[in-house]
C-alpha positions in Angstrom: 132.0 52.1 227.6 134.5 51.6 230.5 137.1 49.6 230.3 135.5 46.6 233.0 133.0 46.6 231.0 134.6 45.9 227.6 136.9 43.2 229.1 133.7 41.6 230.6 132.0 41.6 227.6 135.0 40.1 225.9 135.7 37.5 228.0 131.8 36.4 227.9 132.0 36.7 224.2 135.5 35.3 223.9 133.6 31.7 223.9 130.8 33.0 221.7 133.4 33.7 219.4 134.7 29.5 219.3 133.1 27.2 221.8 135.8 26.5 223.5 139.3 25.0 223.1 141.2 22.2 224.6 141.1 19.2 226.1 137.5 18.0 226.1 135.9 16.8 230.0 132.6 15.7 230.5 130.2 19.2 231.6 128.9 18.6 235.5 125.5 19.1 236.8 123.8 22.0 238.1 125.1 25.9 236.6 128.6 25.4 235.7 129.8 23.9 232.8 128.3 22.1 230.8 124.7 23.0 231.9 124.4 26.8 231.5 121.3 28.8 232.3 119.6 30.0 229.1 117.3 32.7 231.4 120.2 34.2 232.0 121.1 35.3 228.4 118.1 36.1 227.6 119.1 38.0 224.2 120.3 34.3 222.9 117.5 32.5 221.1 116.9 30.4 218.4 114.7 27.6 217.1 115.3 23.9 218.0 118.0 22.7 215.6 115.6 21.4 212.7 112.7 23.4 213.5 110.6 25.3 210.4 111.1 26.1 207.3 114.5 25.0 207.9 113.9 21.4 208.2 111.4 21.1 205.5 114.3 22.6 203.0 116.8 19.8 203.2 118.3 18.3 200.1 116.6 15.0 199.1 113.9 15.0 202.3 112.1 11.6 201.9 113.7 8.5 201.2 117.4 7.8 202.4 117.6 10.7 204.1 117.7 10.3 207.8 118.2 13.0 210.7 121.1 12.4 213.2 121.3 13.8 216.5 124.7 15.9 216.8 125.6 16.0 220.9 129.5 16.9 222.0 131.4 18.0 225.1 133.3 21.4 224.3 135.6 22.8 226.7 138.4 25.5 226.8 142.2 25.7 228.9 141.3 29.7 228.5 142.7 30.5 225.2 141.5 33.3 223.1 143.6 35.4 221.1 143.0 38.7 219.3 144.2 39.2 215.7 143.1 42.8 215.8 140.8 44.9 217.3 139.1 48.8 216.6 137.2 50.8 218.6 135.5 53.8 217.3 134.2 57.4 219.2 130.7 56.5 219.1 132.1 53.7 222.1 131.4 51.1 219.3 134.2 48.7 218.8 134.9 45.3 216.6 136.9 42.7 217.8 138.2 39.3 215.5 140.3 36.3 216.3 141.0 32.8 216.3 141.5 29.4 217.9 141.5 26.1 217.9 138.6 23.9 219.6 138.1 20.6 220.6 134.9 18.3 221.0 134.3 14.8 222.1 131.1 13.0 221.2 129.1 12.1 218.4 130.5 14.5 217.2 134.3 14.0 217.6 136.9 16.3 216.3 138.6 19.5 215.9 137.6 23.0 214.7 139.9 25.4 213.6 137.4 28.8 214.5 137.8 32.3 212.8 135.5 35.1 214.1 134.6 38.6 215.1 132.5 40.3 217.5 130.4 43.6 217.5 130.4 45.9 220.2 127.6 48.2 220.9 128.0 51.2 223.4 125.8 49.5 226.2 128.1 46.8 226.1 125.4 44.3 224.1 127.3 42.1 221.4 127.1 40.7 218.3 129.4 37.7 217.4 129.9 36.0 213.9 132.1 33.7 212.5 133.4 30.4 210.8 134.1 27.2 212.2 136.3 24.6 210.1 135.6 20.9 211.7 137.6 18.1 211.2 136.7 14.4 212.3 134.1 12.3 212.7 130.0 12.9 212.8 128.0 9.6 213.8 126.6 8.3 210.7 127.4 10.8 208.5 131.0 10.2 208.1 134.3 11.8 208.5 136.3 14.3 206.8 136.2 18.1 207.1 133.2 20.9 207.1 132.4 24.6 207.7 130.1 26.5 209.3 129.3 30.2 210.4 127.7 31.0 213.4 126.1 33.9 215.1 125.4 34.7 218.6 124.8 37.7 221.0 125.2 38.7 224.5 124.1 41.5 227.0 125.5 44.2 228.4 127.2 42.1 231.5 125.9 38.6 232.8 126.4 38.4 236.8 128.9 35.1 237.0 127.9 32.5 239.7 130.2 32.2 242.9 132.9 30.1 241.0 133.1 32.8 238.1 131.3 31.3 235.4 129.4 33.1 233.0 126.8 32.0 230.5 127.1 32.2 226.5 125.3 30.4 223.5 125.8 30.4 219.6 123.7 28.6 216.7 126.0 27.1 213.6 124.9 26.8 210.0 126.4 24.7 207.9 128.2 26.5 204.8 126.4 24.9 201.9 128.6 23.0 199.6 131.5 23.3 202.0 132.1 19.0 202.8 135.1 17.7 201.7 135.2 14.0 199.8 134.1 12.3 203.1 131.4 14.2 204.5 129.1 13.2 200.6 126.4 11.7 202.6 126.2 14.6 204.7 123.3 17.2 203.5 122.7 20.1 206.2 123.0 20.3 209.9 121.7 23.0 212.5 123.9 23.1 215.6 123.8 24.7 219.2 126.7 25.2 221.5 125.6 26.2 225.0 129.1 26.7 227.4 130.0 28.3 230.6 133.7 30.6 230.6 135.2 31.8 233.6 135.8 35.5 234.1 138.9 34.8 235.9 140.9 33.0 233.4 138.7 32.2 230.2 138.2 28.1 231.2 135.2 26.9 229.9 133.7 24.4 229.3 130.0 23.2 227.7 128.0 21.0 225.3 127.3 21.2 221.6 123.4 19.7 220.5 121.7 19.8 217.8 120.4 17.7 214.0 122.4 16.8 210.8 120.4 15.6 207.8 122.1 13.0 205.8 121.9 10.2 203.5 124.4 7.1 204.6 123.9 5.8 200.9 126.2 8.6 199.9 128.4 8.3 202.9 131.6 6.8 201.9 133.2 3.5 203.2 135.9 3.3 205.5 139.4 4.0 203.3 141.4 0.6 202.5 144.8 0.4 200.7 143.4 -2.8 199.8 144.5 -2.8 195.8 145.6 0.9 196.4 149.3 1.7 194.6 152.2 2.8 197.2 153.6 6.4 196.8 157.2 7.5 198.3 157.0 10.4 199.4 160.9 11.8 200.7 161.7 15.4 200.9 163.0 18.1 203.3 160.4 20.2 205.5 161.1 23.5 207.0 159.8 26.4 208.7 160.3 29.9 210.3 158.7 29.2 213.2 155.8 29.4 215.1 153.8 32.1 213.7 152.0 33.5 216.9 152.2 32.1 220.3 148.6 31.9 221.2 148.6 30.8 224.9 151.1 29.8 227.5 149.7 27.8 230.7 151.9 28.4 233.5 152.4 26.6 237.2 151.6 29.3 239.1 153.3 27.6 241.8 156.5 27.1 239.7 156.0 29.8 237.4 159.5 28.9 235.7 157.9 25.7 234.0 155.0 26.8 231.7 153.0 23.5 230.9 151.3 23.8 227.6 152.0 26.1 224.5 149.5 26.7 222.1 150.7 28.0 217.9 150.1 28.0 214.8 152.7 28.1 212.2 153.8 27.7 208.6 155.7 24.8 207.3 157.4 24.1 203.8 157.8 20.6 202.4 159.1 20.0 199.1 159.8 17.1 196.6 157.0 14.2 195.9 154.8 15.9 198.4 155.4 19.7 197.6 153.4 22.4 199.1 153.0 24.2 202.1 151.2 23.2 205.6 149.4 25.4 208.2 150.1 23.7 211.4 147.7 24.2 214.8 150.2 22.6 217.2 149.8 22.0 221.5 152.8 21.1 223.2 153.0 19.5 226.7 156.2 19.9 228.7 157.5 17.6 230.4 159.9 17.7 233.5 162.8 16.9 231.9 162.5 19.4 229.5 161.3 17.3 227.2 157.9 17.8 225.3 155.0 16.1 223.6 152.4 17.6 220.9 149.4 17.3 219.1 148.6 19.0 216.2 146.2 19.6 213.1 147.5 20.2 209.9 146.3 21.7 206.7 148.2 20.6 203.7 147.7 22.8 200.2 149.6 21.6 196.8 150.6 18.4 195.6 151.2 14.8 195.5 152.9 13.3 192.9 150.7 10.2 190.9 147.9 11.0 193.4 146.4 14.9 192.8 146.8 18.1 194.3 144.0 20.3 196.3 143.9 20.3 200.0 143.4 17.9 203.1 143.5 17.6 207.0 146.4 15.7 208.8 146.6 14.4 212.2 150.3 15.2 214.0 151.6 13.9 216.9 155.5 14.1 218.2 157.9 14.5 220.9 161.2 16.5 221.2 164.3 15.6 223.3 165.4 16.9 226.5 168.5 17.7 225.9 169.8 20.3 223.0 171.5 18.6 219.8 174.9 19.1 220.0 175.4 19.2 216.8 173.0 21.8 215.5 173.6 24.3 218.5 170.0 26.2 220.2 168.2 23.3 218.6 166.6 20.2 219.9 166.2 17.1 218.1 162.2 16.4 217.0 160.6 13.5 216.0 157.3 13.1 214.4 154.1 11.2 213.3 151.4 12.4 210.5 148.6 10.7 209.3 145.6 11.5 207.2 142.6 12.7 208.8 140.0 10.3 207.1 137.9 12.0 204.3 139.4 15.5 204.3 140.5 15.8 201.0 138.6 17.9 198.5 138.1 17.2 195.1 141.6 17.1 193.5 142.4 14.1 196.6 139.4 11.8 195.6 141.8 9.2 195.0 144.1 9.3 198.0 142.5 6.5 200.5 145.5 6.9 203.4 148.8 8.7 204.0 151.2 8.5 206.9 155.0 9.7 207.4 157.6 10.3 209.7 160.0 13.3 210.3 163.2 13.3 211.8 164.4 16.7 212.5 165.7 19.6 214.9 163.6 22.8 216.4 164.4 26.2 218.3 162.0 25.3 221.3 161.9 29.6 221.7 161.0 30.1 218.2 159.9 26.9 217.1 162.0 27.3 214.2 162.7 24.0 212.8 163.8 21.7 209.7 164.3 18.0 208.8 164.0 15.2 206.5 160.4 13.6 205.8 159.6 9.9 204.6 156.4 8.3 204.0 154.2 6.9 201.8 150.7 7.9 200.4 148.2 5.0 199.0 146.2 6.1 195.7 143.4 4.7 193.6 142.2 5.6 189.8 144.6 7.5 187.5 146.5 10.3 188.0 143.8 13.2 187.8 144.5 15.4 184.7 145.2 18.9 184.8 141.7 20.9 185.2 140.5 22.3 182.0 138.8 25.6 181.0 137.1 23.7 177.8 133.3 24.0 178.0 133.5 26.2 181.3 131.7 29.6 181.7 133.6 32.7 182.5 132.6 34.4 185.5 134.3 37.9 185.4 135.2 39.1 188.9 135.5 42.8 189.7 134.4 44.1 193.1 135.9 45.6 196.5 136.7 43.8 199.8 138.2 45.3 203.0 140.1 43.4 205.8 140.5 44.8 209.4 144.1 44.5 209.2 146.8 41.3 210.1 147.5 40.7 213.3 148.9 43.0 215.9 152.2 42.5 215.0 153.7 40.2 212.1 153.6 36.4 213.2 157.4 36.0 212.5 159.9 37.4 210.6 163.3 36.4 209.3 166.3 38.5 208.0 169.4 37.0 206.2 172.5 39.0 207.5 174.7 39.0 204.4 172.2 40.5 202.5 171.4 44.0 203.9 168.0 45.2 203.6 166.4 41.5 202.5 163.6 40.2 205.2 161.2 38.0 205.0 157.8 38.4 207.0 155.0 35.6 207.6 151.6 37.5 208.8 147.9 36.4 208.3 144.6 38.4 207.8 141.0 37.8 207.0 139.6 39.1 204.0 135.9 40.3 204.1 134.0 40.4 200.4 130.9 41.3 199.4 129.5 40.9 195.3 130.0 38.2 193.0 131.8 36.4 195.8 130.8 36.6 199.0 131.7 35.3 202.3 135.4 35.5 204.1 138.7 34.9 202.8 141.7 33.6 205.2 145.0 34.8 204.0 148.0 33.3 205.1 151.4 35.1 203.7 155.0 35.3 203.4 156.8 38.4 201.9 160.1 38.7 201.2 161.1 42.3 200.9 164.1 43.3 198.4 166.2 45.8 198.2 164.6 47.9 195.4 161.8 47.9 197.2 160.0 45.0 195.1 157.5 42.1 196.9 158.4 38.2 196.5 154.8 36.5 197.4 153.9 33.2 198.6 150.4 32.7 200.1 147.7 30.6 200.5 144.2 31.9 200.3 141.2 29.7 201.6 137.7 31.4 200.0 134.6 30.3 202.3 131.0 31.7 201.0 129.2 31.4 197.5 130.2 32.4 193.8 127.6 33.7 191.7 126.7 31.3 189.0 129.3 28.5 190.2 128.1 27.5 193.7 129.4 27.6 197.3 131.5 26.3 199.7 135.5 26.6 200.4 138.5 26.9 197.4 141.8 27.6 197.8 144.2 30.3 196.0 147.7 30.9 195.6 149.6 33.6 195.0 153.5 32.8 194.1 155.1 36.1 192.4 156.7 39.3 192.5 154.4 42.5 193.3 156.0 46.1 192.6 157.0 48.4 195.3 154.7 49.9 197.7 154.4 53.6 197.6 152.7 56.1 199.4 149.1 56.8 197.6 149.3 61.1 197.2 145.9 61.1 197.6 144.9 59.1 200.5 147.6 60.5 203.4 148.5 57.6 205.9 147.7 55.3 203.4 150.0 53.0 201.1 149.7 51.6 198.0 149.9 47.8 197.0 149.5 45.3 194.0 149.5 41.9 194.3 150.9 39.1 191.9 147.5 37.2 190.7 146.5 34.3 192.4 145.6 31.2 191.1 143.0 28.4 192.0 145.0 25.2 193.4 143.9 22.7 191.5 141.6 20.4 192.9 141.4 22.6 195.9 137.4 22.9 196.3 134.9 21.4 198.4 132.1 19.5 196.9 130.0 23.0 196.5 133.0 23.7 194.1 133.0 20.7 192.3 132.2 22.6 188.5 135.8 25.1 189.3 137.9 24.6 187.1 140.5 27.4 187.1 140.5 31.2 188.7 142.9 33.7 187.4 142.7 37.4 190.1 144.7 39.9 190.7 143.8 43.0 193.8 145.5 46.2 194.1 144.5 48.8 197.0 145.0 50.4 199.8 147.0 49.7 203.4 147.0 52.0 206.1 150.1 53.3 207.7 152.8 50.1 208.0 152.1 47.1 205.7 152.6 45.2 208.5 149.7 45.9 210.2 147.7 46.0 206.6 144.4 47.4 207.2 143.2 48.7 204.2 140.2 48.3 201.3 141.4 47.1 197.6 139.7 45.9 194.7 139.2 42.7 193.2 139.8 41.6 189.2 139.7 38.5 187.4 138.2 35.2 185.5 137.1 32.2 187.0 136.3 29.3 185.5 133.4 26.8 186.3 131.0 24.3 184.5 127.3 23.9 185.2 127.6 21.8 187.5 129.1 24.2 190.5 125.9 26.2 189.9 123.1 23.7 190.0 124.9 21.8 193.3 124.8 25.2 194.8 121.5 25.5 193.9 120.4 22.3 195.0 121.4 23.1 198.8 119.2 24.2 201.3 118.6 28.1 202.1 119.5 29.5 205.5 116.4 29.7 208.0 113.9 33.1 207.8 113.8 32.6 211.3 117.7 34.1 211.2 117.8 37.6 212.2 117.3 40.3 209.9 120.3 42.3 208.2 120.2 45.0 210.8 123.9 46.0 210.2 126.7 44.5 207.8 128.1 41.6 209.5 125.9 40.8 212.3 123.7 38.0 210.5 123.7 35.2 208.3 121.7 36.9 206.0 124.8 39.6 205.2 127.4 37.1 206.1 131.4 39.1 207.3 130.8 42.0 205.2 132.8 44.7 207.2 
């Protein structure tokens, strides 16, 4: 395939991929955005949302169960960024990535979208994916949900005179997957239709579609009302921002570069202890000043109120001028809040949270640290520890693969009086296939010492099914010291690796999950060439623990449609879900 034609491709599949990102507008009339031509993608087809067998499968059909129309406005500043691509001989290549996306309307919020996309020689395209929402759906509540998606495109769609080019993609909503808000909310089947620009990836679109849910089991509004107070005080830090995803320049004053899109990884520690994976937009200002938004993922604990994981809403500003007092930093001040009905299982009884931060940041490396208060408003007693008692063992042994971190480590920090000691922060997606199946999101930091040893500590967010305990979205955790890598004899280019075990965090499951009780799994394999880039195939051991109940809620949800496209090739449907 020539190179035009890849990068075409790409960019008409970079919004397959996530929708789009950004700040949402309302989609115009006629061909561009907003109002795409469906004739031309003609290898983009699907059902009506609802349609079939589909429909007819929904938990609890009949009484209290209502359908909701899901409509949104998506749009994208032209962000797209590539965690690792591979192209083979045969002209073949696979392509996967990330980003954050925005939609306005019924359905109001943001998703945090993980993805890849399969390229045929003719230039024709596969694309699948997850996409982790976070806000509000028009009676059916508020709180956090994933889906995958699947979509395709042709060889090359001709763009209209302002550039834009069709795309289309149909989401599925990961059974089992809603977080503590979202109970009422039973199935949906949703359709993004967009417009990108081959120029500079804008686009821009419309999400439509049905969710199936019954407001009986939607939750009220939170209250404190009667809720006990919890302090929460303790220092947050971080290494910076893990990848720079997108910088939007002036081009007519290409010295001040407007917005910054990140992610990063943030420590806090002491009443609120664990770690948080921050999604972060910064305006600039000209002063030099800034303001952000940002979407936050919290994993670990709270003490007197649980532990498990939940969605926070950030907003903050940074000063003009450096700190004085902390030279190549600038003083930072910020504003978190609890995204309402995020929290999974182990949160049940956290009804609000808010806190402030006072602190200083590198604005080049968006290194930062600083001194957190707030309080967190709890009902019910302090959950108890999770217990194996009366839980089935579910023995885990099988292989996965991943496709490698991302091009280059997201950020990396080494302490100068001690030689040879560095510590690395990287991400990469796990693909599995056997008694757990579906996609696993691995976000690490490594410090390396001297004798050649591994210090661990990562987060690892499961989306896809368990045999015999349900589906939906857990979290691991992995704090511990792996052995040295060495090179495996019998695999030239190749490394080996073993990890320190991970460990469920408790109370981190989705309703799907609600029978875990406790996972105990260690993988060792292979990496190829440097272990920063860490593509490679290991295998998978443990114990999981899980009650009845996991099963028979798994059971209970609804299938995925026949009308879904066969399992022509691992990865490219629904039906084979990210299996590399």
């Amino acid at each position: 395939m020539q190179p035009a034609a890849f990068a075409a491709i790409a960019l008409l599949l970079v919004a397959g991929l996530s929708g789009c990102l950004g700040v949402s507008q309302a989609p115009s009339s006629g061909s561009g955005p907003g109002d795409p031509s469906r004739a031309a993608n003609p290898q983009v087809s699907s059902p009506p949302a609802g349609s079939g067998a589909a429909a007819a499968s929904r938990v609890g059909a009949g009484p209290g169960v209502v359908e909701v129309p899901v409509t949104a406005d998506i749009s994208s500043p032209g962000l797209f960024f590539a965690d690792q691509a591979e192209c083979f001989p045969n002209g073949t290549c696979v392509y996967y990535g990330t980003e954050t996306v925005l939609m306005s309307g019924a359905w109001n919020g943001t998703t945090i979208d993980s993805g890849h996309i399969y390229y045929a020689a003719d230039g024709s395209a596969t694309v699948v994916g997850t996409q982790t929402f976070t806000g509000t759906l028009a009676g059916c509540g508020a709180g956090s949900v994933t889906f995958t998606y699947i979509g395709a495109g042709s060889a090359l769609a001709t763009p209209d005179e302002r550039g834009w080019t069709p795309g289309s993609e149909n989401l599925t909503l990961v059974p089992g997957s809603q977080t503590t808000g979202f109970a009422g909310l039973l199935d949906a089947r949703i359709e993004e239709d967009f417009n990108i620009s081959l120029v500079d990836y804008a686009a821009a679109g419309t999400a439509h579609g049905t969710a199936w849910c019954k407001p009986a089991d939607v939750p009220p509004p939170a209250s404190r009302d009667g809720a006990r107070a919890v302090a929460l005080s303790g220092p947050l830090s971080t290494l910076g921002t893990s990848k720079i995803e997108v910088v939007d320049c002036d081009q007519a004053r290409p010295e001040q570069c407007g917005e910054v899109y990140g992610t990063e990884t943030v420590d806090i520690s002491g009443p609120w202890n664990g770690t948080i994976i921050d999604h972060v937009h910064f305006h600039y200002l000209p002063d030099g000043s800034a303001t952000y938004v940002a979407l936050r993922t919290f994993i670990g604990s709270i003490a007197g109120c649980g532990s498990g994981t939940l969605q926070l809403l950030g907003q903050g500003t940074t000063d003009a001028e450096p700190d004085p007092a902390v030279p190549g930093y600038t003083d930072i001040h910020d504003l978190m809040t609890l995204a309402p009905g995020s929290t999974t299982t182990g949160f049940a009884g956290l009804v609000d949270l808010g806190s402030t931060l006072e602190g200083v940041i590198n604005m080049a490396t968006f290194a930062g640290h600083g001194q957190l208060e707030g309080t967190a408003w709890c009902r019910g007693p302090q959950p108890a520890a999770p217990s194996r008692a009366g839980a089935s063992e579910i023995r885990i042994d099988q292989a996965f693969t991943s496709p490698g971190m991302h091009l280059v480590p997201d950020a990396n920090s080494c302490d100068p009086a001690i030689e040879d000691v560095c510590e690395v922060q990287n991400s990469q997606l796990f693909l599995l296939r056997g008694t757990m199946t579906g996609t696993m999101l691995d976000i690490n930091r490594v410090r390396f010492h001297p004798d050649g040893s591994i210090r661990e500590n990562a987060e690892r967010i499961f989306t896809g099914s368990i045999a015999g305990c349900g589906s939906g979205t857990l979290t691991l955790e992995i704090r511990g010291t792996a052995p040295p890598v060495a090179p495996d004899l019998a695999r030239p280019g190749y490394v080996r690796i073993e990890e320190a075990p991970m460990a469920l965090v408790a109370g981190g499951t989705s309703l799907g999950f609600a029978g875990m009780r406790d996972a105990v799994i260690t993988d060792q394999g292979d990496v190829h060439g440097d272990i920063a880039v860490g593509e490679g195939d290991a295998t998978m051991t443990g114990t999981l623990w899980c009650t009845p109940s996991g099963g028979e809620a798994a059971a209970a949800m609804p299938a995925t449609s026949p009308s879904e496209p066969p399992c022509t090739r691992p990865g490219i449907s629904l039906a084979c879900p990210f299996v590399a």
